[in-house]
C-alpha positions as CSV (number, residue, x, y, z in Angstrom):
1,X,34.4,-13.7,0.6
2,X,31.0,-12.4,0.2
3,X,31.0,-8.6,0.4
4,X,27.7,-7.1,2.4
5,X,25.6,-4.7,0.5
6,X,25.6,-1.3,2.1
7,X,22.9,0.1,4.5
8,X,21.5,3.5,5.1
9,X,19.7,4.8,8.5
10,X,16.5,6.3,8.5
11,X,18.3,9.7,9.3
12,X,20.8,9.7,6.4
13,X,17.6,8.4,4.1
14,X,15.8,11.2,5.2
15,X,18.9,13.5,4.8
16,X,19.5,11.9,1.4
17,X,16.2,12.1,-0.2
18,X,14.8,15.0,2.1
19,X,11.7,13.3,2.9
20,X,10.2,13.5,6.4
21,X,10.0,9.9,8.5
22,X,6.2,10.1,7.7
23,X,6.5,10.4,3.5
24,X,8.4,7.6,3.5
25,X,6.2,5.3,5.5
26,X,3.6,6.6,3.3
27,X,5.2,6.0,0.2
28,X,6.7,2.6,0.9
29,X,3.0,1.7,1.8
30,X,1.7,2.6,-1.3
31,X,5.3,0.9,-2.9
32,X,6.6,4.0,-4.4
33,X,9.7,3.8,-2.3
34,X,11.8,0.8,-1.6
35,X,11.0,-1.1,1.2
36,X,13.1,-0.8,4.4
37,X,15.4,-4.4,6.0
38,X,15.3,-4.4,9.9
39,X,18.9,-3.9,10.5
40,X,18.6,-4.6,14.4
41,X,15.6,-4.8,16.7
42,X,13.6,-1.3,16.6
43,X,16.3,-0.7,14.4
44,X,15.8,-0.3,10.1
45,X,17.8,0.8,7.4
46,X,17.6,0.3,3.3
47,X,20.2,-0.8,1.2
48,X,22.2,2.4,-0.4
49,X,21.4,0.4,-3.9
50,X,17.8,0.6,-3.4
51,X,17.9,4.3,-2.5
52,X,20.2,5.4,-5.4
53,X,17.9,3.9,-8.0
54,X,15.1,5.7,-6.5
55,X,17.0,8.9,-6.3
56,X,18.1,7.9,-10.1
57,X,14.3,7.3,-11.3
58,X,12.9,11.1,-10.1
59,X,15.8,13.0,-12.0
């Protein structure tokens, strides 16, 4: 059984990384964050793997 990779909300992203909404639109566009999945219409998210590299890279 395939096991789904793990999503994060905009809300715990910004939580996480404390970045407002706008930053990370602003980075993603310039591709120095990772890029977001649509996890449901109007709805996205980013996979927790994505995130905790990025968080892994700045330190």
């Amino acid at each position: 059984m395939e096991q789904q990779a793990a999503l994060l909300s905009k809300a715990r992203v910004i939580e996480i990384t404390s970045l407002s909404a706008t930053t990370i639109w602003r980075m993603m566009k310039k591709g120095e964050f990772p890029k977001s999945v649509r996890a449901s219409m109007g709805r996205v998210a980013w996979h927790k793997s994505d995130i905790d590299k990025w968080l892994s890279e700045r330190s």
